[in-house]
PAVEXDO-122261 format. One record per residue (C-alpha): x, y, z. Coordinates in steps of 0.2 Angstrom, whole numbers, padded with zeros to 4 digits, always signed. Example, Ala and Ser with C-alpha at 12.3 -4.5 7.8 and 13.67 -1.06 7.14 Angstrom:
2
+0062-0022+0039
+0068-0005+0036
***
This chain:
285
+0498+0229+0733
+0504+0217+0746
+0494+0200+0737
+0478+0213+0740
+0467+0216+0726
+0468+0234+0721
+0453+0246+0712
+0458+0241+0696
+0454+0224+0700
+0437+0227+0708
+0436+0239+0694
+0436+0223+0681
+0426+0212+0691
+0413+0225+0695
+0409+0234+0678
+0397+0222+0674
+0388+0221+0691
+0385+0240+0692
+0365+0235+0697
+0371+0223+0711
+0385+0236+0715
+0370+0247+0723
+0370+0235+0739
+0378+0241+0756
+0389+0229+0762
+0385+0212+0769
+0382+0212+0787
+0397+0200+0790
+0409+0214+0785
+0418+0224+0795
+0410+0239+0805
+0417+0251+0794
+0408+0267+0787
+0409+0275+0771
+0405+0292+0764
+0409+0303+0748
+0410+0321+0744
+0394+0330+0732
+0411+0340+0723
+0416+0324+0716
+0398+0325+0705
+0398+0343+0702
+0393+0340+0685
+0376+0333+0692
+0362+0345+0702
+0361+0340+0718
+0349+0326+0719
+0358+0318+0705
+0374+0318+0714
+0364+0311+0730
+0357+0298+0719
+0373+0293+0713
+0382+0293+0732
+0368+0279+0735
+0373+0268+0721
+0391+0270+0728
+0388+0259+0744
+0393+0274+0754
+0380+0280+0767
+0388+0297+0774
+0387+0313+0764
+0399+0324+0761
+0392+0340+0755
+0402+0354+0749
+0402+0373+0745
+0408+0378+0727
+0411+0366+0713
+0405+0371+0694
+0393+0371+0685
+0384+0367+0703
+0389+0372+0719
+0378+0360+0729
+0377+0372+0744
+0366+0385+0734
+0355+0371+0732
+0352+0372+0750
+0349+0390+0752
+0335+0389+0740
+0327+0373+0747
+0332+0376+0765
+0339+0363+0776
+0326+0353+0781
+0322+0349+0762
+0340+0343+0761
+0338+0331+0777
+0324+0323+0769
+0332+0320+0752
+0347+0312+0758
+0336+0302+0769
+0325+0296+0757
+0339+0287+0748
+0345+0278+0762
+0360+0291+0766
+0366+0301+0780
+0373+0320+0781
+0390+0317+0787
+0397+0337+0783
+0398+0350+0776
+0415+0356+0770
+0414+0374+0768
+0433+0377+0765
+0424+0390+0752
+0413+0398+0759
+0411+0417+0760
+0417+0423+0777
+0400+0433+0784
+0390+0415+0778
+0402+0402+0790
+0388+0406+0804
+0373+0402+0793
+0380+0387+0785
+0385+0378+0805
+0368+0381+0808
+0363+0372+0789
+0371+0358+0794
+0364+0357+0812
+0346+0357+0805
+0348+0344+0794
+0356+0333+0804
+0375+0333+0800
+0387+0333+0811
+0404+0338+0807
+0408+0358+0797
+0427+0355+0788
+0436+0371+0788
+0453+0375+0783
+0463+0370+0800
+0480+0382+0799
+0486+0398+0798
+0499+0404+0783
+0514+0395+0782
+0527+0401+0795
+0513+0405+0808
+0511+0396+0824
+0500+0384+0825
+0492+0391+0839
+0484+0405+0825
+0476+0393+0814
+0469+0387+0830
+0464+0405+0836
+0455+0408+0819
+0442+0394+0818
+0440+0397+0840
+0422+0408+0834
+0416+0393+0825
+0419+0379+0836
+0411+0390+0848
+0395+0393+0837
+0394+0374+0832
+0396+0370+0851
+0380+0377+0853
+0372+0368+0839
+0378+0352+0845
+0389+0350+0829
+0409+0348+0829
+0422+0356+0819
+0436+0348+0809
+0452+0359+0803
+0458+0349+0791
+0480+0347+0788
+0487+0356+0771
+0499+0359+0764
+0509+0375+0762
+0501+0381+0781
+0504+0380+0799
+0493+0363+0803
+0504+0353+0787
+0516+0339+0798
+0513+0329+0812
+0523+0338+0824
+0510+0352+0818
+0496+0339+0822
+0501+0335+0839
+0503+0353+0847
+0485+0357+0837
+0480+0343+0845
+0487+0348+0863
+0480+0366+0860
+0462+0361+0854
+0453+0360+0871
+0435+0361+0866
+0429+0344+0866
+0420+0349+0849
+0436+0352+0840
+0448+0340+0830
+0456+0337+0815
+0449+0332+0798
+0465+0321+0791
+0470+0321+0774
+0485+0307+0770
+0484+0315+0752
+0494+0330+0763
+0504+0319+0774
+0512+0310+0761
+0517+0326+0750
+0526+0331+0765
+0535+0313+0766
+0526+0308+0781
+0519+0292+0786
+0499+0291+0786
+0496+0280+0800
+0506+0288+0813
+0499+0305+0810
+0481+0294+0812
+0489+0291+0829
+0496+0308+0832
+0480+0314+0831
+0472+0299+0840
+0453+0306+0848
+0455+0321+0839
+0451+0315+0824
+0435+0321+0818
+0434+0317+0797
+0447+0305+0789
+0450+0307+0769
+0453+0290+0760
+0463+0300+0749
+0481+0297+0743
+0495+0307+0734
+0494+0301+0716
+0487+0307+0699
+0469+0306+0693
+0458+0295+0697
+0473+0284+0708
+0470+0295+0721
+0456+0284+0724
+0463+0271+0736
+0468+0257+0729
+0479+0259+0714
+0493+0271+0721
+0507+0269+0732
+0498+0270+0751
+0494+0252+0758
+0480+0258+0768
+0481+0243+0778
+0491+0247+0792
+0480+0266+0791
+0465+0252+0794
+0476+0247+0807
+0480+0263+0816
+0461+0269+0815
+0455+0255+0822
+0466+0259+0836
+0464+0276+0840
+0445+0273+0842
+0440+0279+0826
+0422+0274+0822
+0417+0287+0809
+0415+0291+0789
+0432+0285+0778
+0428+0298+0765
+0432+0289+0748
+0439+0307+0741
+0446+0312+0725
+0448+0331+0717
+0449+0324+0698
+0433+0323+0690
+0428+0313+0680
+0408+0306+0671
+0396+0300+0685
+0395+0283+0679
+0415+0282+0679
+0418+0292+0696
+0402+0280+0705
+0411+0264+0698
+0428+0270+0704
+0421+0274+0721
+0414+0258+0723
+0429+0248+0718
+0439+0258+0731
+0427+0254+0744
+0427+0235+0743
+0447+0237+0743
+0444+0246+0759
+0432+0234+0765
+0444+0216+0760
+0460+0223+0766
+0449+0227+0785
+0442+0210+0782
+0459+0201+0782
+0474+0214+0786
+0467+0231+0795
+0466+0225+0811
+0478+0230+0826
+0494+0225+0828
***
């Protein structure tokens, strides 16, 4: 892609490392910050998924509500919050989020306050109305949880689909325009934006300081929709983060699923492609 290696290359290079793939990034790399989601190990309890985010390089954690046979957030409500916290932390990671796209209604409350006690920081909800609403409804909806997780010191993220009222960029920017609580902002999926044909960075600039969560994510099938082997040069995406201000999670992402040892390879590959084309062609222009 562009003379850059893609994930099928680190893919080749790196099978036979998986032990030394288990080291965060050198200090010399650029300041960029990885996470993953829990659902992409749903095959695993809990502390095995945690177990294998670690080996992945990744620091933030992404934890979600649903996923079969384990839905990672009813490991929570038995073992409460604080347990969580000190999992993830004894394995060197970070609770990024919790995306409770699923979550039953009357629980929303309860789960902003989850991920307030054990030290996440963003809750990633659906971000628009039906398809043919204003935006301004999709916006309206989540207004009780942003107020909520303003209290808790957390923020909320509604993330851009498909098939509702937050799916173009237009959409974006009067989202955007409309989301006056400091701790509301959009959870960007270019997995979205390209289905609708648009371009990836300037949505990441559309959305600019608003942008709470960013998906490294891309419209292909299977496992290609790990960055790296599809169509998306995330390079000018580097670019356009970078100037926008964003300094959080890229949330290596994919909704195939595949065995642990497969999936933690994969993600690892797709972060050092992250990593090399920030290192030698992300930077502004």
């Amino acid at each position: 892609m562009n003379g850059h290696m893609t994930r099928r290359d680190w893919l080749k290079i790196g099978t036979a490392a998986t032990a030394g793939l288990l080291a965060r990034p050198a200090a010399a790399a650029p300041a960029l910050k990885f996470s993953t989601a829990t659902i992409m190990y749903q095959e695993c309890p809990l502390e095995e998924a945690l177990e294998e985010i670690a080996k992945t390089g990744c620091e933030g954690v992404d934890l979600w509500e649903g996923g079969t046979p384990h839905n990672h957030m009813q490991w929570v409500e038995k073992f409460r919050p604080q347990y969580l916290r000190a999992q993830i932390e004894s394995l060197g990671l970070k609770l990024f989020s919790f995306s409770i796209y699923w979550s039953p209604a009357d629980k929303l409350t309860e789960r902003l306050e989850w991920l307030a006690e054990a030290g996440g920081e963003v809750a990633v909800v659906g971000g628009g109305a039906a398809a043919g609403q204003p935006v301004e409804a999709g916006v309206q909806q989540i207004m009780p949880l942003v107020e909520k997780a303003r209290e808790l010191g957390i923020k909320i993220a509604g993330e851009n689909h498909g098939g509702s009222s937050l799916s173009t960029i237009a959409s974006m920017r009067e989202f955007v325009k409309l989301a006056e609580p400091e701790n509301l902002g959009i959870a960007l999926a270019p997995y979205h934006v390209m289905a609708g044909g648009e371009s990836v960075a300037e949505a990441v600039e559309a959305v600019g300081s608003k942008l709470f969560f960013f998906y490294a994510w891309q419209l292909a099938e299977g496992m290609a929709e790990l960055p790296g082997d599809g169509t998306l040069d995330f390079g000018p995406v580097i670019g356009a983060l970078r100037r926008v201000g964003y300094s959080s999670y890229l949330n290596i992402f994919t909704h195939t699923h595949v065995p642990k040892d497969q999936m933690t390879a994969a993600v690892i590959a797709s972060r050092k492609y992250l990593e090399g084309l920030a290192a030698g062609g992300g930077a502004p222009q």
